[in-house]
N, C-alpha and C positions, 0 to 999 in steps of 0.2 A: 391022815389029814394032809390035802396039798397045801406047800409049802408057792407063796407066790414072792417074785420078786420083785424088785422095785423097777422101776422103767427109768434107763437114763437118758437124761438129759442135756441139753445145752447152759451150764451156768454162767456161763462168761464170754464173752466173745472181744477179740482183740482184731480190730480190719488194720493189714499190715499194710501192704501194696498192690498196685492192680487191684484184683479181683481177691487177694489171699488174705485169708482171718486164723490166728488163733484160736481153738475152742478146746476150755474147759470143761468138762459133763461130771454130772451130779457122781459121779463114784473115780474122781480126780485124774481121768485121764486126760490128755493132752494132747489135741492135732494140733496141725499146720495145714488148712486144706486152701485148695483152688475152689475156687467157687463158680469160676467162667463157662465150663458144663452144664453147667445149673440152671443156667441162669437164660433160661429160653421159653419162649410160648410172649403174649401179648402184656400181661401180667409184669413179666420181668425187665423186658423192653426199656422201660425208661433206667431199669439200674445198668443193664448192660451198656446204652450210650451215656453213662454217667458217673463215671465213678467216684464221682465229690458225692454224687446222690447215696450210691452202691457205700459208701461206707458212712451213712447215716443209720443204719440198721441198729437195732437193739436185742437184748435179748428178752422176750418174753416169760418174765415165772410162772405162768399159768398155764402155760403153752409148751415153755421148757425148750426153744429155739430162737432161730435170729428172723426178726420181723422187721418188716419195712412200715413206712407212712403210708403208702399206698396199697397196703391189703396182704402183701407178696412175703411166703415165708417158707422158710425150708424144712422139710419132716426132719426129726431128730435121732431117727434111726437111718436114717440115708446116710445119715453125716457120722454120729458113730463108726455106723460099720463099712462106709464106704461103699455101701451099697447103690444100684443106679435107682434112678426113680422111675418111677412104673411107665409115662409117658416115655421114656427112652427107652424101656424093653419094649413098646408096645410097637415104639418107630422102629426100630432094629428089626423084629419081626415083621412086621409088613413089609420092608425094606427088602429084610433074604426073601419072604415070600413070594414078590415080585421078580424077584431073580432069579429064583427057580422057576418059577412057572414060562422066563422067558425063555428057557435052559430049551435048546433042541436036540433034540434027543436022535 
């Protein structure tokens, strides 16, 4: 029988300075993360020029990360593991893409 396990989570969130928040996850680990990478595309925009706004965020139980007023929230496996989110690999790739193809050979 497969054994599943639980998915963690954001349970707590502490917005320290700037851009940076403490986060709690459901199986008691502890970051300090930057969040100012993150925090890009139209969506984000108003937290980026704002960071009275930027630390109104909460943490969602149902959702299980940090949610804004206006729709904007972070995956909770990004933040876990540090991982980048799929929008920056995608830029990154296009990005070298564009660079090698400008490559003369």
């Amino acid at each position: 029988m497969m054994k599943f396990e639980r998915l963690i989570r954001v349970k707590a969130a502490e917005f320290l300075h700037d851009f940076w928040v403490r986060l709690v996850f459901t199986d008691g680990t502890q970051r300090e993360l930057d969040l100012a990478p993150y925090l890009r595309g139209p969506i984000f925009e108003p937290l980026r020029n704002n960071p009275v706004l930027f630390r109104e965020g909460k943490v969602d139980n149902r959702m299980g990360t940090i949610v804004w007023n206006n729709g904007a929230d972070l995956d909770p496996d990004v933040l876990y593991h540090g991982l980048k989110p799929a929008w920056m690999e995608t830029k990154e790739e296009l990005e070298r893409q564009t660079v090698e193809r400008n490559v003369i050979v």
